[in-house]
RODO-2510 file (C-alpha; in nm, 4 decimals, decimal comma):
residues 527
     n   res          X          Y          Z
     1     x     5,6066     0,0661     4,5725
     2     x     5,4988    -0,1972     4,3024
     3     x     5,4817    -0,0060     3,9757
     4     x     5,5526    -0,0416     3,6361
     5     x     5,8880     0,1522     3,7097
     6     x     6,0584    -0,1522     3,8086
     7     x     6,0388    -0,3270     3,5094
     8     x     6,3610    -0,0957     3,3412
     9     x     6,6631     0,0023     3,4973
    10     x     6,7342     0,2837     3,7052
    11     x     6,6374     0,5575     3,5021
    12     x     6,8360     0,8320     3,6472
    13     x     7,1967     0,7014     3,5429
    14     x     7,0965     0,6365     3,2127
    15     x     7,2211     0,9692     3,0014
    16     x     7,0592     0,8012     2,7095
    17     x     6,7276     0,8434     2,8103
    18     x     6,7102     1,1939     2,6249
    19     x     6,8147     1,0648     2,3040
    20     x     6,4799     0,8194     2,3956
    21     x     6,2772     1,0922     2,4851
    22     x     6,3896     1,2317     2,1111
    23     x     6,2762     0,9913     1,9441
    24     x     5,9112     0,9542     2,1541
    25     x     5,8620     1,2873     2,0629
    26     x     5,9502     1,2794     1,6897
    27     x     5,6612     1,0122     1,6681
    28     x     5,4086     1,1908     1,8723
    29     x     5,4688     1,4672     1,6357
    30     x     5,4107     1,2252     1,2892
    31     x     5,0663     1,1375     1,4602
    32     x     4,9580     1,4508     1,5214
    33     x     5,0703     1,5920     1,1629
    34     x     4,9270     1,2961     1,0280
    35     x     4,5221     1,3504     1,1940
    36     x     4,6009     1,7141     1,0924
    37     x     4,7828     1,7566     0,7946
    38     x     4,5136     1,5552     0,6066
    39     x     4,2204     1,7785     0,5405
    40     x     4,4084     2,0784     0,3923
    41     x     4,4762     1,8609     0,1217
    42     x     4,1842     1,7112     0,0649
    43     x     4,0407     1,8885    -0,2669
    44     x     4,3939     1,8323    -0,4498
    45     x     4,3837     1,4534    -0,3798
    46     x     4,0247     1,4509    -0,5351
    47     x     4,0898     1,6444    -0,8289
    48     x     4,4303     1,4247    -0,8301
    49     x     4,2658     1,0529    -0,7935
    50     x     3,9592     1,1039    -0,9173
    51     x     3,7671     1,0437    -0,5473
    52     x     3,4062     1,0903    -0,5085
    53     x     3,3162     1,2639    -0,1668
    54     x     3,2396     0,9059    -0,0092
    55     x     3,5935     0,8494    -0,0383
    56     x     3,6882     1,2156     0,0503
    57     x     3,5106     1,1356     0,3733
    58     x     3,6730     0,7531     0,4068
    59     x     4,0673     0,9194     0,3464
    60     x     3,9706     1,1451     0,6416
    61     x     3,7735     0,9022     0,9031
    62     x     3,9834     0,6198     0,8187
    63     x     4,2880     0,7301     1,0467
    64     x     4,0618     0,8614     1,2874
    65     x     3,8423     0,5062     1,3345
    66     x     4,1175     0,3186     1,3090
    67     x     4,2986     0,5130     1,5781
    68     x     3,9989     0,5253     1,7859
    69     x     3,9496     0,1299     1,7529
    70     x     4,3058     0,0665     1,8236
    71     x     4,3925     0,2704     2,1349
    72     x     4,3165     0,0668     2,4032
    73     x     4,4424    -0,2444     2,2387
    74     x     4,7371    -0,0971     2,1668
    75     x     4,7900     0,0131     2,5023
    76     x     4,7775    -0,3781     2,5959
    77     x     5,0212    -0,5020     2,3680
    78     x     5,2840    -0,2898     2,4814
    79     x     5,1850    -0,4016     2,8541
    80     x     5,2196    -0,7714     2,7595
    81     x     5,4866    -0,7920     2,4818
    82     x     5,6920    -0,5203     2,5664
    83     x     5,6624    -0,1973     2,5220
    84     x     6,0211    -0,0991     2,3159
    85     x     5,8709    -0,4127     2,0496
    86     x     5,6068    -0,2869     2,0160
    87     x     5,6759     0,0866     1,9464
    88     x     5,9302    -0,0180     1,6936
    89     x     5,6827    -0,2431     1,5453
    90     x     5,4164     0,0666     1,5307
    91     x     5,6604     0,2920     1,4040
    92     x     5,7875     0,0348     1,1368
    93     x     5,4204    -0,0107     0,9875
    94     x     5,3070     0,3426     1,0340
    95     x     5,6095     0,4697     0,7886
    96     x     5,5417     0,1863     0,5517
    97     x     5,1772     0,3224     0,5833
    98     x     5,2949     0,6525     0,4872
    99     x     5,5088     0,5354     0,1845
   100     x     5,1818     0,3484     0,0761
   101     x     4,9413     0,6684     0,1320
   102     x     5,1956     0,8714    -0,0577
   103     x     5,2301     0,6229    -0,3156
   104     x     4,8754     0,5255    -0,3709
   105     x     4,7303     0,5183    -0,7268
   106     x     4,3523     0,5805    -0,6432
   107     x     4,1382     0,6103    -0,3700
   108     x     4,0543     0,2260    -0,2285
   109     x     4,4479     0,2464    -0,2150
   110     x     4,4354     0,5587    -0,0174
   111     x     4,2044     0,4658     0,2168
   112     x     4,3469     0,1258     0,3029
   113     x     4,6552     0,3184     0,4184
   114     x     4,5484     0,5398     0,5670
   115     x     4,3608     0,3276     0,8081
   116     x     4,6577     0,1003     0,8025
   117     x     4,8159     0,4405     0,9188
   118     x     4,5841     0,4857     1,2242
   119     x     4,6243     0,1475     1,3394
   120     x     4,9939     0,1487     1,3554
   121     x     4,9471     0,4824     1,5111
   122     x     4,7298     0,3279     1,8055
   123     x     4,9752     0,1135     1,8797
   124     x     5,2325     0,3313     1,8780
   125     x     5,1534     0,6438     2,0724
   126     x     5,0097     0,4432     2,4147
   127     x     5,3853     0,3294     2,4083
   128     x     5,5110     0,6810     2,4085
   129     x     5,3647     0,7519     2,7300
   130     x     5,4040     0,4666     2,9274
   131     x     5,7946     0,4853     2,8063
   132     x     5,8603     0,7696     2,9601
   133     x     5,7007     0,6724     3,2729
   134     x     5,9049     0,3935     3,2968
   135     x     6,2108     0,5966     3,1987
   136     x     6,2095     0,9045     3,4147
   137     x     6,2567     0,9835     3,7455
   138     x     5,9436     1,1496     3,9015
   139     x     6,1238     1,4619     3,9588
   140     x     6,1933     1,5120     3,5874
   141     x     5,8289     1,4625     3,4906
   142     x     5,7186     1,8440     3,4696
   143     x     6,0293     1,9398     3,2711
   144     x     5,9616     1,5678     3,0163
   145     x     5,5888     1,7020     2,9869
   146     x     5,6536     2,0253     2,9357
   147     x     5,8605     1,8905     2,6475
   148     x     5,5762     1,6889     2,5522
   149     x     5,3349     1,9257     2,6101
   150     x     5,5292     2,1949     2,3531
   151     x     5,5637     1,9047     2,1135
   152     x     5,1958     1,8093     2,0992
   153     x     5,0708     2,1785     2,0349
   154     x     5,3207     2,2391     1,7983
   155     x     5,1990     1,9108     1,5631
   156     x     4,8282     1,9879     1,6252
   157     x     4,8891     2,3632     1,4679
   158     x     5,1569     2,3481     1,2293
   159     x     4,9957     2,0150     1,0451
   160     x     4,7444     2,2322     0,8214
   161     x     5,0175     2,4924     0,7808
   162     x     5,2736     2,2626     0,6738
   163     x     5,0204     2,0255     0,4738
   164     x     4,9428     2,3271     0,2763
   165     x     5,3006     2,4433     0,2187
   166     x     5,3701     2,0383     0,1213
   167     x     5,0929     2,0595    -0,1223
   168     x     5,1716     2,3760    -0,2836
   169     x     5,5288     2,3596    -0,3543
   170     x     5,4433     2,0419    -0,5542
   171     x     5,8009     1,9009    -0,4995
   172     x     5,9607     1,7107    -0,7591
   173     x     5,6017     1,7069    -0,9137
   174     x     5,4234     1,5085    -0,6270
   175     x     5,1183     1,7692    -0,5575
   176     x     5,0333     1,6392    -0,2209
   177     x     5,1821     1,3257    -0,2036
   178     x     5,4890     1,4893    -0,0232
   179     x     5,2797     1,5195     0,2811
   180     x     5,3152     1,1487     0,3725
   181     x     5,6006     1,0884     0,1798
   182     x     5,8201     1,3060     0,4405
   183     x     5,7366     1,1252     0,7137
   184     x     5,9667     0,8351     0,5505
   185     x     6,3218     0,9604     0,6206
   186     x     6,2237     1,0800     0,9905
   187     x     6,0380     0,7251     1,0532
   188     x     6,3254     0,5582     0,9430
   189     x     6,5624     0,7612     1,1102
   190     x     6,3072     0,6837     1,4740
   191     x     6,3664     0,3475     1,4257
   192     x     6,7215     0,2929     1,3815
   193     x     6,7602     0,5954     1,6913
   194     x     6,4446     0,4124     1,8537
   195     x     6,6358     0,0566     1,8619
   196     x     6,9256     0,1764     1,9938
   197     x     6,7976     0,4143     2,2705
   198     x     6,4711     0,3142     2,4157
   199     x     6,5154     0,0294     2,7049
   200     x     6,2261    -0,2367     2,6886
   201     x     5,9886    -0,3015     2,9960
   202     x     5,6964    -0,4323     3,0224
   203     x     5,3717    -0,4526     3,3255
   204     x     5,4586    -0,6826     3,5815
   205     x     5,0877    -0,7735     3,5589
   206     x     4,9500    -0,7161     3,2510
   207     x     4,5699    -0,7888     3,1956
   208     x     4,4708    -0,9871     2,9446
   209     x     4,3706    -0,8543     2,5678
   210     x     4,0029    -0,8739     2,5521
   211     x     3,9199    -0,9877     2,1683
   212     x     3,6134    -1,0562     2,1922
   213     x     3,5258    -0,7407     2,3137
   214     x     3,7344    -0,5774     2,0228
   215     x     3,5840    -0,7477     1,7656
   216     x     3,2337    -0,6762     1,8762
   217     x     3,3101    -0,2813     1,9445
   218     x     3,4675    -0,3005     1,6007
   219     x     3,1866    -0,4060     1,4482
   220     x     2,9581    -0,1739     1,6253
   221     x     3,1360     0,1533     1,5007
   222     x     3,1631    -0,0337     1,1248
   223     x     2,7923    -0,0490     1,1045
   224     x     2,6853     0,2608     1,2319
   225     x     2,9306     0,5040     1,0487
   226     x     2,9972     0,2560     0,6998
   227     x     2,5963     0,3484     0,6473
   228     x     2,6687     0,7072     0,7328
   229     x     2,9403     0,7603     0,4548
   230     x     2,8003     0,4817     0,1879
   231     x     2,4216     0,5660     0,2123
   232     x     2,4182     0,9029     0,0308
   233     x     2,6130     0,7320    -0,2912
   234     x     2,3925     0,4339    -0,2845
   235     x     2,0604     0,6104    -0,2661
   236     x     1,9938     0,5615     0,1046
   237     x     1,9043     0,2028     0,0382
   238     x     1,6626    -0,0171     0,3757
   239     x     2,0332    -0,1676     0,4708
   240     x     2,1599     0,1241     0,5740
   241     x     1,9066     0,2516     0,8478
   242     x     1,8893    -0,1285     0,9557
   243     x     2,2724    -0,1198     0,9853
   244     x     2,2425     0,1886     1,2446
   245     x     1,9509     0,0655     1,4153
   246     x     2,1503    -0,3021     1,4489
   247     x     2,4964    -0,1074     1,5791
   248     x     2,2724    -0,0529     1,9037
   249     x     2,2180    -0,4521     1,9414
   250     x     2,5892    -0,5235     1,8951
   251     x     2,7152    -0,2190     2,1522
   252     x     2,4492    -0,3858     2,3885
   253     x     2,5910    -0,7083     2,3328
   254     x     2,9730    -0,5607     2,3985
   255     x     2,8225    -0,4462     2,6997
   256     x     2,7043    -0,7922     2,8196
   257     x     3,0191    -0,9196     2,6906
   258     x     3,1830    -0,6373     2,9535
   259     x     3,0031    -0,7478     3,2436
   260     x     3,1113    -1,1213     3,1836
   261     x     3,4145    -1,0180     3,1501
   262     x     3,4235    -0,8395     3,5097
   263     x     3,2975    -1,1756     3,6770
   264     x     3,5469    -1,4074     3,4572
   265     x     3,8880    -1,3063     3,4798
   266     x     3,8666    -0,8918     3,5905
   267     x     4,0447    -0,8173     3,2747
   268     x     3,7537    -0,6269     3,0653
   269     x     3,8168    -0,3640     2,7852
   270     x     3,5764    -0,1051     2,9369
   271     x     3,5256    -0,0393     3,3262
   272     x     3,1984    -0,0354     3,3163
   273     x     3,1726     0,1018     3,6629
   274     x     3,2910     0,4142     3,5716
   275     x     2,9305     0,4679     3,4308
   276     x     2,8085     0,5102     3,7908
   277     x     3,0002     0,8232     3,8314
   278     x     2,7421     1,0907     3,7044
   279     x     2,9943     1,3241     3,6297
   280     x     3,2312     1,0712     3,4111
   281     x     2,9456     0,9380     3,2379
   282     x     2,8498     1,3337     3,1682
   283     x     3,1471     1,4273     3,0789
   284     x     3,2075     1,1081     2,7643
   285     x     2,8636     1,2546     2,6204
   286     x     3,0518     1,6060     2,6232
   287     x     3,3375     1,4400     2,4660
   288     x     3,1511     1,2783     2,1793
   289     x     2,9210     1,5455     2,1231
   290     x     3,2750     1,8020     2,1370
   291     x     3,4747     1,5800     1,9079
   292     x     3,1634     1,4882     1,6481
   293     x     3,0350     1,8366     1,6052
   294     x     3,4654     1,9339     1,5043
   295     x     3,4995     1,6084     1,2989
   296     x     3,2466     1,7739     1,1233
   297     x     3,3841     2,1172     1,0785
   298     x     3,6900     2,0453     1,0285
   299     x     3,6182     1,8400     0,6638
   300     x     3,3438     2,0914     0,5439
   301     x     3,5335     2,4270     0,6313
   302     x     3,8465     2,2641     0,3879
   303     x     3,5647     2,2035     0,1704
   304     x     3,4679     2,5652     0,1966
   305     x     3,7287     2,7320     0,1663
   306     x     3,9360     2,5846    -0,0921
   307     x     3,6169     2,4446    -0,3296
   308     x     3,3724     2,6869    -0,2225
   309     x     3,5561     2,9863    -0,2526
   310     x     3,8372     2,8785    -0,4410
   311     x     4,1214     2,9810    -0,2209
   312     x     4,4670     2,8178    -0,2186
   313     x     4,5682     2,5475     0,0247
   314     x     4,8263     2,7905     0,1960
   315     x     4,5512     3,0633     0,2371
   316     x     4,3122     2,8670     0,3860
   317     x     4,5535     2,7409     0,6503
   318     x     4,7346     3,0813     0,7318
   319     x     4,3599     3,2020     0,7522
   320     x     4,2240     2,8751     1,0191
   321     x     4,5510     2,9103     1,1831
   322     x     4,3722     3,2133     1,3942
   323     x     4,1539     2,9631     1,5329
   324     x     4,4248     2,7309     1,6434
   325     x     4,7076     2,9746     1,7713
   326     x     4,4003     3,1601     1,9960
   327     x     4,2818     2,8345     2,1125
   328     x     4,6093     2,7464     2,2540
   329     x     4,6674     3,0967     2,3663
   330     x     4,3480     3,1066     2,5507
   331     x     4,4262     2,7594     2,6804
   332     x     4,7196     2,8414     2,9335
   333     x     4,5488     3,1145     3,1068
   334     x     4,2064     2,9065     3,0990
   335     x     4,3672     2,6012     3,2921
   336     x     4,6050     2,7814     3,5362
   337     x     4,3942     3,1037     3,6150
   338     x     4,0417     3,0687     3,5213
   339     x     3,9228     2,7033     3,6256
   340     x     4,0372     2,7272     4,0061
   341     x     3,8500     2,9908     4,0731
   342     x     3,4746     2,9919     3,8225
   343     x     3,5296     2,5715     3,7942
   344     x     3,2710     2,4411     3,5142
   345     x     3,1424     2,7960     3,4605
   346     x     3,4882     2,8481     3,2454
   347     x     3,3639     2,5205     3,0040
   348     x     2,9996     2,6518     2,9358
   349     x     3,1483     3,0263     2,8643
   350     x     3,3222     2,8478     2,6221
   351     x     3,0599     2,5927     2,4389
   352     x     2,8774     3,0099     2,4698
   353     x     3,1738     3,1549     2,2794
   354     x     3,1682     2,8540     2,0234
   355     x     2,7554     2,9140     1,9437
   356     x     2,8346     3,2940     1,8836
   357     x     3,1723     3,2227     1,6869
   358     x     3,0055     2,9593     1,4577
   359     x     2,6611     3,1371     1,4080
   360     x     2,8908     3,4705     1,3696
   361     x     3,0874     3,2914     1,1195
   362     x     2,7809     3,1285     0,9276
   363     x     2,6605     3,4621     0,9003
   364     x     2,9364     3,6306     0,7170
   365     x     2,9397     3,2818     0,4484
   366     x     2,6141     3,3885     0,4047
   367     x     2,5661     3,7401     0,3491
   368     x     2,9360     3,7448     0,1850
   369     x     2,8973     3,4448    -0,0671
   370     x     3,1983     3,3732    -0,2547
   371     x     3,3357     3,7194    -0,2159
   372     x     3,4100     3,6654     0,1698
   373     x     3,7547     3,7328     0,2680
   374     x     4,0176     3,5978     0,5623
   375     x     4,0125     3,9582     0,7570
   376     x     3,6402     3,8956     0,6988
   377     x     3,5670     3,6177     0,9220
   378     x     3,9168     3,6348     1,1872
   379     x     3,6577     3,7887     1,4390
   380     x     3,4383     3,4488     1,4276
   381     x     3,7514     3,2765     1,4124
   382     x     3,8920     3,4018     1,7297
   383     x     3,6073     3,4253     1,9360
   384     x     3,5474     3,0185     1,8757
   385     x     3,9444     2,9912     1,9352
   386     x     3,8765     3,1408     2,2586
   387     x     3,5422     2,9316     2,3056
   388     x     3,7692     2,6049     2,2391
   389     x     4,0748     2,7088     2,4758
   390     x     3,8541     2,7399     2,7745
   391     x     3,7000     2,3933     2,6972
   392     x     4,0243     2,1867     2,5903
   393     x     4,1996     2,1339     2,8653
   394     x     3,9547     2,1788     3,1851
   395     x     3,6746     1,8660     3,0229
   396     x     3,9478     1,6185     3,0530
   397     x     3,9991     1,7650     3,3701
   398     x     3,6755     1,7500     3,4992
   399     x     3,5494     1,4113     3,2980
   400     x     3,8234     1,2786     3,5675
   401     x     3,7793     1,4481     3,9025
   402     x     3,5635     1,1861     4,0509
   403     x     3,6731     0,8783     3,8871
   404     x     3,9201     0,6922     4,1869
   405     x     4,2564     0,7099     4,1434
   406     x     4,3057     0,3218     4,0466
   407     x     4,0746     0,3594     3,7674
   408     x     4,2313     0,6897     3,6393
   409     x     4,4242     0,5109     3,3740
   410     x     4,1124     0,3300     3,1870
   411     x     3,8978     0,6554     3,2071
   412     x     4,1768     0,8689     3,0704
   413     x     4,2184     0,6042     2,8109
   414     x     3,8407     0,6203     2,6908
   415     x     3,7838     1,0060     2,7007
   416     x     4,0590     1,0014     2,4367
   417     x     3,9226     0,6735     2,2547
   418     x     3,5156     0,8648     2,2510
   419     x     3,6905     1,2088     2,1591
   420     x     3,8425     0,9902     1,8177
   421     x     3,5227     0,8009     1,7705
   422     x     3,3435     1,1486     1,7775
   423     x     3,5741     1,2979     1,4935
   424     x     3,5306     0,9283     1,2772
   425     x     3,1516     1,0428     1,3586
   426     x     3,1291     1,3627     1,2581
   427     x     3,3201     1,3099     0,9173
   428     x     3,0898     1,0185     0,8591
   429     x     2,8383     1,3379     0,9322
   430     x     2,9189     1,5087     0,6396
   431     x     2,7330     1,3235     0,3964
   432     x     2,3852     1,3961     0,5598
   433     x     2,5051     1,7572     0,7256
   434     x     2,7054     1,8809     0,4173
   435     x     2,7251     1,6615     0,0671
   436     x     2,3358     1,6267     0,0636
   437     x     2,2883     2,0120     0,0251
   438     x     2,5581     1,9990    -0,2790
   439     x     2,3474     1,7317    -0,4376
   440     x     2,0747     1,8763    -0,4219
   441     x     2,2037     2,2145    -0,6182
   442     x     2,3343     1,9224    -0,8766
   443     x     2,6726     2,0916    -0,8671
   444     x     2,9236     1,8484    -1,0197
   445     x     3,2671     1,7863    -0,8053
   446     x     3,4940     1,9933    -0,7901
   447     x     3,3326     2,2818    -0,9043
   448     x     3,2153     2,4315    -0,5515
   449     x     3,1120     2,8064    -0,5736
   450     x     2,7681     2,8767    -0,3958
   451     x     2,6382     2,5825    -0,3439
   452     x     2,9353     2,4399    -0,1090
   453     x     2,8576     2,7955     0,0718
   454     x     2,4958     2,7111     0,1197
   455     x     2,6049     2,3400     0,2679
   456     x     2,8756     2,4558     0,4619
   457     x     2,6325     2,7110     0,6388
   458     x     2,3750     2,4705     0,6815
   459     x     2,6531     2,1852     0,8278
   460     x     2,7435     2,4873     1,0796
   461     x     2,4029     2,4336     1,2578
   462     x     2,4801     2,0743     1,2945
   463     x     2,7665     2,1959     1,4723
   464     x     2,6112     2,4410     1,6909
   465     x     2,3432     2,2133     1,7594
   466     x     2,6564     1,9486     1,9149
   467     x     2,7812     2,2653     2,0785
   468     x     2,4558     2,3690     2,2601
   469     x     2,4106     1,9798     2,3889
   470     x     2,7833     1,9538     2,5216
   471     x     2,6591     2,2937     2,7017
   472     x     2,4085     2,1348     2,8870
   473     x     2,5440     1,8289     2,9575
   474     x     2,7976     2,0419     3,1201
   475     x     2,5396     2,1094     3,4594
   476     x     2,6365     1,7430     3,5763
   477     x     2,9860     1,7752     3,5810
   478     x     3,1271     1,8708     3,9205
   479     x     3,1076     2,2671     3,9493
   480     x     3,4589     2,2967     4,0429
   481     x     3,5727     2,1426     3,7178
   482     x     3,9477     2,2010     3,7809
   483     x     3,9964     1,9390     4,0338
   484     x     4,2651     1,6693     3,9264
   485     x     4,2061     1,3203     4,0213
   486     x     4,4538     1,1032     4,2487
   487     x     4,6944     0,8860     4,0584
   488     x     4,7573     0,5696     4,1823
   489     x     5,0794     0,5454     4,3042
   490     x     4,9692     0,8614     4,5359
   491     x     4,6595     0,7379     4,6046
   492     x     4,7645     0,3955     4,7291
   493     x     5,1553     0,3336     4,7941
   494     x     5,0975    -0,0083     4,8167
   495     x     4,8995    -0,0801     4,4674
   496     x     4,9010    -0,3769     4,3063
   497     x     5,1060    -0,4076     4,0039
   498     x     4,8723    -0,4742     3,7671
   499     x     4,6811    -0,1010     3,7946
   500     x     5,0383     0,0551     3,7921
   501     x     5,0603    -0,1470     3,4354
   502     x     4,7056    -0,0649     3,2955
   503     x     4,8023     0,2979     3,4025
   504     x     5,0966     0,3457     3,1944
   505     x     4,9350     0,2191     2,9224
   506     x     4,5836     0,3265     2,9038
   507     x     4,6918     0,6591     3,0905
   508     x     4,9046     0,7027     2,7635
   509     x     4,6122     0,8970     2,6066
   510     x     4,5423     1,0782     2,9158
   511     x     4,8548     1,2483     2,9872
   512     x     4,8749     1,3314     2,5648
   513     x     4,5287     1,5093     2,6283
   514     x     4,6385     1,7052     2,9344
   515     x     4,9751     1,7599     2,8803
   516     x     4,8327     2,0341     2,5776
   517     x     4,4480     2,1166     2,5305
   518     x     4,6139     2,0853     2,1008
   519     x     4,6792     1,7289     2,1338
   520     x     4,3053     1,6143     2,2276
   521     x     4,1150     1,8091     1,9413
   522     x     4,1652     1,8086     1,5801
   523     x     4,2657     2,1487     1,4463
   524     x     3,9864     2,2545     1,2164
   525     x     4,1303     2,3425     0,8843
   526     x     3,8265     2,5505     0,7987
   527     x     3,8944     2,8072     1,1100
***
């Protein structure tokens, strides 16, 4: 079989290949405390810099965007220049990032790095996967996910937890500054291990990058969500709606670019066909409505919590960590038990369970005010924790199950590019859904109390509204959402090498989303 698998050495005699695996892991884990850890720590770095909520909103969506922007690509490079190169190269500028976040002097600073952060991190985790495909036997795969799988859910819950505990010790002095600044003795560490251990391959048949289409998608996610964050500040100024309205024209135009593409050289950045398949085509709306309505919640329950009603860091994270620990509890009895047998009937229980949770959980802000309390609102907390375990894992699941097998890498590839573009969405969000409301009370930052009650409550029906359209976009995915698509090499012994190379690569995202239902959602800091 032609594969990506042939370009490295017998993987099986190679005892080095777990010291490899080591160090894939250890960065998995920095990008997933990295999305996470961020948001926990959000009102210290504005009462520390001095950042107005445009640039609270930038700090956050900048890793995001850039990650979302980035995937793909990334997932390219490795195919073309080697994949060992490249990871070393990510790895290298994603702890110089962090030395720069943790460093920074004011916001611009901040945000520069940390979208410098989420572009190193693009490049860098598409390697991980395709790595270990190229490393491992088959018949080690379910013990290297499982691995994998432990590792991802680990990052996407502990990151508030140990942003919190980062930002409250206040080592040496730092306030929050520690929670990038430890990522520079274990990125170091990756890359003298990483240079040493990991074997380089690359596709045999790599497809070409696509620039062009970059650029213009780019651009198209810079002008709708730039006007989104910038408008409030600036007084919602005629630029701003004709910014939105013109991202349409250039996402049309990347489409027509796509389609050129196809007939050129077969090497475009999006498979457009995949569009045809009512049920993938379904399932990315669910995806951006899923990850847009948490990008949202995620900011403004920090926000709550901490400004609002004035709770420490640590509190607020023990407190949302009921969400997180029930979602992944929920999670791997959802996937193994549940989905065979009630299909897509287990994903709309759950958008159900995330309505009541939310609205549950807006009502207690309300009637509570300031006074609410953590044992207050753990029942809203774990009933949208269950809500989000029984979605997780089955969407990717079911976003896949008719998409053919040589394709599988590209779709897996987008679901978790849209899901990233959602959360850069939904923080952009905030300004309209949450920081309007504050303004208009004309309470002064960081003061919070009632007023950042009021706007997280009414930024909770944004996200119910999300939740109620991902619920009925749900009726045209397949009803027996648990079915898996066919990979390639089992679909088609004889595939050319080229799909075995996009696969490893732009499957990278895929298998991090399935291998843990953690790994393909943020972990809301607010619950």
């Amino acid at each position: 079989m032609s594969s990506a698998r042939e370009t490295a050495a017998e993987p099986v005699a190679d005892a080095r290949r777990w010291m490899a695996l080591a160090v894939l892991l250890t960065a998995t884990l920095l990008d997933l405390l990295d999305a996470t850890i961020i948001n926990i720590a959000i009102p210290s770095i504005q009462r520390d810099i001095h950042a107005s909520y445009t640039a609270v909103q930038w700090i956050a969506a900048g890793y995001t965007l850039a990650f979302a922007i980035g995937l793909v690509t990334g997932g390219r490079l490795g195919d073309i220049f080697g994949r060992k190169k490249v990871f070393l190269l990510a790895m290298a500028g994603f702890t110089l990032a962090s030395a720069l976040s943790g460093l920074a002097t004011g916001p611009d600073m901040l945000i520069i790095s940390r979208v410098l952060q989420g572009g190193m991190a693009a490049m860098m985790v598409p390697q991980v996967l395709s790595i270990i495909h190229v490393t491992f036997a088959p018949e080690e795969s379910g013990k290297v996910f499982g691995m994998f799988g432990a590792v991802c859910g680990i990052g996407a819950v502990s990151g508030p937890v140990l942003g919190a505990l980062l930002t409250e010790w206040n080592l040496f002095g730092l306030e929050w500054r520690p929670i990038f600044l430890v990522n520079l003795p274990i990125g170091i560490a990756g890359l003298i291990l990483g240079h040493r251990f990991v074997r380089e391959s690359k596709a045999p048949s790599a497809p070409r990058l696509d620039l062009a289409g970059v650029t213009l998608v780019t651009l198209a996610l810079f002008m709708l969500l730039f006007p989104l964050t910038r408008g409030r500040d600036l007084g919602w100024p005629a630029w701003c709606p004709a910014s939105m309205a013109g991202s349409v024209v250039v996402f049309a135009l990347f489409v027509l670019h796509q389609r050129a593409k196809v007939r050129q050289d077969a090497s475009p950045l999006l498979e457009l066909s995949l569009f045809r398949i009512r049920s993938f085509a379904a399932g990315i709306v669910v995806q951006l409505a899923f990850g847009t309505s948490f990008g949202l919640f995620s900011l403004t329950g920090a926000l709550y919590m901490q400004v609002g009603l004035g709770w420490t860091p640590l509190r607020a994270a023990l407190t949302s960590l009921l969400f997180g620990a029930t979602m992944a509890g929920v999670a791997m009895v959802a996937v193994p038990k549940l989905v065979p047998r009630f299909g897509r009937k287990v994903l709309q229980a759950g958008a159900l369970l995330m309505i009541v949770g939310l609205g549950l959980y807006g009502w207690i802000a309300h009637q509570q005010g300031t006074g609410v309390t953590p044992a207050q609102i753990a029942l809203p907390l774990v009933v949208g924790g269950c809500g989000l375990g029984m979605i997780m894992a089955p969407l990717t699941s079911a976003v896949l199950s008719e998409v053919p097998g040589q394709h599988a890498g590209s779709a897996s590839g987008l679901i978790n590019t849209i899901n990233q573009v959602g959360l850069s969405l939904g923080l952009g969000l905030t300004s309209v859904a949450f920081f309007t409301v504050v303004d208009d009370a004309g309470t002064p930052a960081p003061t919070g109390g009632t007023a950042f009650i009021t706007a997280f409550t009414h930024s909770l029906w944004w996200v119910i509204g999300g939740m109620a359209l991902a619920f009925l976009l749900m009726f045209a995915l397949p009803k027996a959402a648990g079915a898996q698509f066919a990979p390639p090499a089992e679909e088609d012994a004889g595939a050319p090498a080229a799909d075995a190379g996009t696969s490893s690569s732009d499957g990278a995202p895929a298998a991090r989303a399935e291998a843990t239902p953690a790994a393909n959602a943020p972990t809301p800091t607010a619950g």
